[in-house]
C-alpha positions in Angstrom: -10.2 33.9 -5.2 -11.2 31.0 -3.2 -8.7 28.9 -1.0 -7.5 25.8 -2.5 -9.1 22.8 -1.6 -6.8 20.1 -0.3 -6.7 16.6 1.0 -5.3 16.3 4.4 -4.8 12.9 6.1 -6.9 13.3 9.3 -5.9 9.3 10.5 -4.3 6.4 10.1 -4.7 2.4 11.2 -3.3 -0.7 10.0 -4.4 -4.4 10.9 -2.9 -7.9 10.6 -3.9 -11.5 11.0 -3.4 -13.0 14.0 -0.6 -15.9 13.0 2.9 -14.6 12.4 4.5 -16.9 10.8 8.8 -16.6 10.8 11.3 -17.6 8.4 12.4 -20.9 10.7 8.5 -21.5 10.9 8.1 -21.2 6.8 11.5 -23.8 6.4 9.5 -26.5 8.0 7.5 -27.1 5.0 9.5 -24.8 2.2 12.8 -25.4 1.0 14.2 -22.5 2.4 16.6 -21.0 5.1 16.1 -17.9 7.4 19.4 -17.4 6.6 18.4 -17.1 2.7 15.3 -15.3 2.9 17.0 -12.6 5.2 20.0 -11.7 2.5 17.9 -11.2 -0.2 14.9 -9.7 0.9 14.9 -8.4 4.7 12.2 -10.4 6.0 11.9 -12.1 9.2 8.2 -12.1 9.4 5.1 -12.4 7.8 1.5 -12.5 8.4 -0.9 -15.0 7.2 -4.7 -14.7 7.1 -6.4 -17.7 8.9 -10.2 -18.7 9.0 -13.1 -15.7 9.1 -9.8 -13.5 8.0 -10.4 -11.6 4.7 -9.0 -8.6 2.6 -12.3 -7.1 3.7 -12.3 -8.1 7.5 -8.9 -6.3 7.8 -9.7 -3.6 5.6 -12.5 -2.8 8.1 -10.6 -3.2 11.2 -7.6 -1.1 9.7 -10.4 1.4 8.6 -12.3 1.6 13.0 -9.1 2.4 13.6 -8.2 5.3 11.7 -11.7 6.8 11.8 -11.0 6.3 15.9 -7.5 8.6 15.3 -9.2 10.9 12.8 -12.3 11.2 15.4 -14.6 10.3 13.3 -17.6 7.8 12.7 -18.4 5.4 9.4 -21.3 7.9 8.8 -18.9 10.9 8.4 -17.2 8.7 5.3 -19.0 9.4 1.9 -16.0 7.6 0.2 -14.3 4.2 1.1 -11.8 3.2 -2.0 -10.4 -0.3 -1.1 -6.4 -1.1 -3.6 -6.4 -4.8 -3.2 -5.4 -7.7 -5.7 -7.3 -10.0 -3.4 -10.6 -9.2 -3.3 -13.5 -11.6 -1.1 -15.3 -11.8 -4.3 -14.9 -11.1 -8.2 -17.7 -9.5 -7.4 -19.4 -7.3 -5.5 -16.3 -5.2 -4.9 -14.6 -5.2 -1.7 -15.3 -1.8 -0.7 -19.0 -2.2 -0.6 -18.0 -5.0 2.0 -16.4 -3.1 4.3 -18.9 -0.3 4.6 -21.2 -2.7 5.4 -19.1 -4.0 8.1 -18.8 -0.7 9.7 -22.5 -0.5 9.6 -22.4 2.2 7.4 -24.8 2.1 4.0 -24.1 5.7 1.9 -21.6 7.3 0.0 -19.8 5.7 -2.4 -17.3 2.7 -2.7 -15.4 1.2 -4.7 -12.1 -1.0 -5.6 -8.9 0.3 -7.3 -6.8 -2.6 -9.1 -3.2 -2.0 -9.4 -1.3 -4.6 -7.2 1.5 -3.3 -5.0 0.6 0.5 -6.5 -2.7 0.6 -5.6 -2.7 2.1 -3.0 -1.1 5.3 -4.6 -3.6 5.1 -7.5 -6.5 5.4 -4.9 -4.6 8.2 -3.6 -4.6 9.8 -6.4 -8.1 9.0 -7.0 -9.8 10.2 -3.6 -8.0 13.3 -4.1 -9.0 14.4 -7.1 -12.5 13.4 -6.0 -12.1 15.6 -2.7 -11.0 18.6 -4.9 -13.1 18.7 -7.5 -16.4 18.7 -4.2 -17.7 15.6 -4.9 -16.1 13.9 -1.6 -15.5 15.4 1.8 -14.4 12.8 4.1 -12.7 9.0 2.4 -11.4 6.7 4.0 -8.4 4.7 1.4 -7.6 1.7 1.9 -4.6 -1.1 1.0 -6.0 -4.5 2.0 -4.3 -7.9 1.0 -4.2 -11.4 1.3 -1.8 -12.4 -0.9 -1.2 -15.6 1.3 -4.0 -17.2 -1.0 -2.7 -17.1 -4.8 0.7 -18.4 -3.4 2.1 -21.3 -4.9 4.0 -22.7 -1.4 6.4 -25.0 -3.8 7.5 -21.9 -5.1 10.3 -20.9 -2.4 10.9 -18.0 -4.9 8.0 -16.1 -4.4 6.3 -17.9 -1.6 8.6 -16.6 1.1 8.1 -12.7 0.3 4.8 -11.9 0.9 2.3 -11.7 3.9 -1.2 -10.4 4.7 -2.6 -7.5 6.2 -3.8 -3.5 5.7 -3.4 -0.5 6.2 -6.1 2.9 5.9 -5.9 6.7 6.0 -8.8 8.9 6.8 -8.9 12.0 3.5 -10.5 15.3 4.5 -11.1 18.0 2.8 -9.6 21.1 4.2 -9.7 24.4 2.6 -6.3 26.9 2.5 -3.8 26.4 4.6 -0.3 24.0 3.6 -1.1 20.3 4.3 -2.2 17.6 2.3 -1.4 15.8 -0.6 0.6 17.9 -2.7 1.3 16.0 -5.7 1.3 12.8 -6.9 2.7 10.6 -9.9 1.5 7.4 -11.6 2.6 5.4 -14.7 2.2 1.8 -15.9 3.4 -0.3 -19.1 1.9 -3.0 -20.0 4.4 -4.7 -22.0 5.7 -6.1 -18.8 3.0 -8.5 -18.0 5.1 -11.5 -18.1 7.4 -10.4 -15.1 4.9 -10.4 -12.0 1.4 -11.6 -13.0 -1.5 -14.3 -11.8 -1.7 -16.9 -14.1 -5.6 -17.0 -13.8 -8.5 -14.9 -14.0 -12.3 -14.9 -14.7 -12.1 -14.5 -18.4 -9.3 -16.3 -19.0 -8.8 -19.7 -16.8 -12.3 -19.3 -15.0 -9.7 -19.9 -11.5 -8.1 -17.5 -9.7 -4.3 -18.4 -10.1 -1.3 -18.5 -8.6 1.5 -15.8 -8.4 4.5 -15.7 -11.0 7.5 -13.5 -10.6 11.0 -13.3 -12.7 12.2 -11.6 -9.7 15.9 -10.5 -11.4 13.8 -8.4 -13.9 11.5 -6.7 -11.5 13.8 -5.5 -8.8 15.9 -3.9 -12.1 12.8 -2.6 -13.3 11.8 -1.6 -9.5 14.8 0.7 -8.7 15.0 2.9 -11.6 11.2 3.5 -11.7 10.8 4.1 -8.9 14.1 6.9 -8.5 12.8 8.6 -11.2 8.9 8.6 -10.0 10.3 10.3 -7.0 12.0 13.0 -8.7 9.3 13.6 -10.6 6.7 13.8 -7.9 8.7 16.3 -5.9 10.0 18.5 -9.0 5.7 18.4 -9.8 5.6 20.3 -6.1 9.0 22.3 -6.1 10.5 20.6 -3.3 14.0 19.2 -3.0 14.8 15.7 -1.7 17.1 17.3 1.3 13.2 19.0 1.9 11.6 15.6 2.9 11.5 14.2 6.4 10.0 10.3 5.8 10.0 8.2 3.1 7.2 5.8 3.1 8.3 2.9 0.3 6.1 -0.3 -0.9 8.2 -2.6 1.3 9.1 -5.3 -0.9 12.4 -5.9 -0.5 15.0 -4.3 1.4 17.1 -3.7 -1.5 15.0 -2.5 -3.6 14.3 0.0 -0.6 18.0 0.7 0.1 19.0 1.1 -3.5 16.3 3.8 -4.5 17.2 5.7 -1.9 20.8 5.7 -2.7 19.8 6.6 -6.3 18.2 10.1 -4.6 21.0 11.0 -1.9 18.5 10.0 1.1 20.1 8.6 4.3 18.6 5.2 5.2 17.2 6.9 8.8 15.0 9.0 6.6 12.9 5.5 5.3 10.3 3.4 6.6 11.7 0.1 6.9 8.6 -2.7 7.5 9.7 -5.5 5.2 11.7 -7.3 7.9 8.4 -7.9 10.2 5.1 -8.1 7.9 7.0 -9.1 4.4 5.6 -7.5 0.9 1.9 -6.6 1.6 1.3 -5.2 -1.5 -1.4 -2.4 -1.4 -1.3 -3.1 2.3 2.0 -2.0 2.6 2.6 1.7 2.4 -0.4 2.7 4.8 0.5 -0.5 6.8 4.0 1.2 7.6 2.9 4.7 7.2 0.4 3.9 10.5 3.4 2.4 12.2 5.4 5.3 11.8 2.7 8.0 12.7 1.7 5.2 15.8 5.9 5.2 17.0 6.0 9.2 16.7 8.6 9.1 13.9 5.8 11.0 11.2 4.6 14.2 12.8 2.2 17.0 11.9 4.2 19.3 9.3 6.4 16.7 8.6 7.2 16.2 4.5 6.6 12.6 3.8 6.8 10.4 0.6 4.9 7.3 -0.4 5.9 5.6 -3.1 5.2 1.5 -4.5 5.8 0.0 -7.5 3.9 -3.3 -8.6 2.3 -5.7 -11.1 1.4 -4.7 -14.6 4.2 -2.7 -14.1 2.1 0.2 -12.2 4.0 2.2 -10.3 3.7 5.9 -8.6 4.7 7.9 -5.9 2.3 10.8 -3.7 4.4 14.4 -2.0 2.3 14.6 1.8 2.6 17.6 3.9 1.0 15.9 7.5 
């Protein structure tokens, strides 16, 4: 019997905009408080794309740099998935973009569309991909720039997200106990009306602004996502006292603290980014995932989680031995 065929994350890299942008800077022109933004979400800072600055420019610098950790080239890569909501273009996708700006032109590259989960659905996808032979080496990537369908009168939404993105480098690797050991996905529909973009191609013919009940999400957020990770480690017989990190989308500090309250896991066992690059949607688990692997905390062998919940509702959650 052969070995099994697994995904091993070989890199990571993560990139941001060059303006920071703080929560006194953002009350200059918003109706707002850094005292008001800090209870309720967390965040102190936020990135914002500037001119020449695009989901794809970031994608690609996020990407040099995990191909640099994972010692590799573009030409090794005969996958790039990109998880944005922002893409340069309706069309081509974004992905194609970004292999052209690392000079690379084969393989095969595409975009994965599920908001602040779409990162864990390309996941999913390169994996399953990489197993089944038809991909070696993929670089996944969560690129946003969510700066640019915000309505800035809306202080309610407005003041929680921020720009940037984050890559790993997926390599096949046969026996042996790392890689992505499971992962779990879900989406309903029927809650369209509590995060969404009030435009589109086929609809308004614009692109749209962001719309959030916020109340509604972050009740939706925490029970979803508790139960995703139960399932995802059950899927992999492992216990929650068995993991080391916990990765989370970083939307919102509560939503972060009150999952993992909900599954028994001490706060200096997660991730925390929120407070310095704001929600970054499919930026922001590889986006905090790189820091975490760049400060030392996530180590080979360690047991890590990644888990977002976004739009649509989407929402999943991926078991990684490192």
């Amino acid at each position: 019997m052969s070995a099994e065929r697994r995904s091993v994350i070989r890199g990571t890299g993560s990139a941001l905009p060059k303006k920071r942008v703080s929560n006194a800077e953002l009350a200059e022109t918003v109706d707002t408080s850094d005292e008001w933004i800090t209870e309720r979400t967390g965040i102190k800072f936020r990135y914002i794309a500037g001119e020449g600055e695009t989901t794809a420019t970031l994608a690609a610098d996020a990407s040099r740099m995990a191909l640099d950790a994972a010692g590799m080239k573009p030409e090794d890569i005969d996958l790039i998935i990109v998880a944005t909501a922002t893409p340069d273009q309706t069309f081509p996708a974004t992905a194609t973009k970004v292999q052209h700006l690392l000079g690379h032109h084969g393989g095969v590259a595409f975009d994965v569309a599920a908001v602040c989960s779409g990162f864990l659905y390309a996941i999913q996808v390169a994996d399953s991909m990489i197993r089944a032979g038809s991909a070696h080496n993929a670089l996944v990537i969560g690129s946003e720039t969510f700066s640019r369908i915000l309505d800035w009168e809306d202080r309610a939404t407005c003041v929680l997200f921020g720009d940037g993105a984050g890559a790993v480098v997926l390599s096949a690797e046969e026996g042996g106990n790392r890689g992505v050991l499971a992962t779990k996905l879900h989406a309903d529909g029927r809650h369209n009306q509590l995060l969404y973009v009030d435009g589109g191609p086929s609809t308004t013919g614009t692109v749209g602004k962001l719309r959030m009940k916020g109340q509604e999400v972050f009740r939706h957020a925490v029970g979803n996502l508790a139960q995703v990770l139960r399932d995802v480690l059950q899927e992999a017989g492992r216990d929650a006292s068995d993991v080391d990190w916990v990765v989370p989308h970083q939307a919102n500090k509560r939503i972060i603290d009150a999952t993992a309250r909900k599954l028994g896991l001490p706060s200096e066992k997660v991730v925390l980014t929120v407070d310095r690059h704001a929600n970054t949607s499919a930026a922001s688990v590889p986006l905090a995932l790189d820091v975490a692997v760049r400060d030392g905390r996530i180590r080979e062998g360690h047991l890590v989680v990644l888990e977002a919940m976004g739009g649509g509702f989407t929402w999943g959650a991926s078991l990684v031995q490192m």
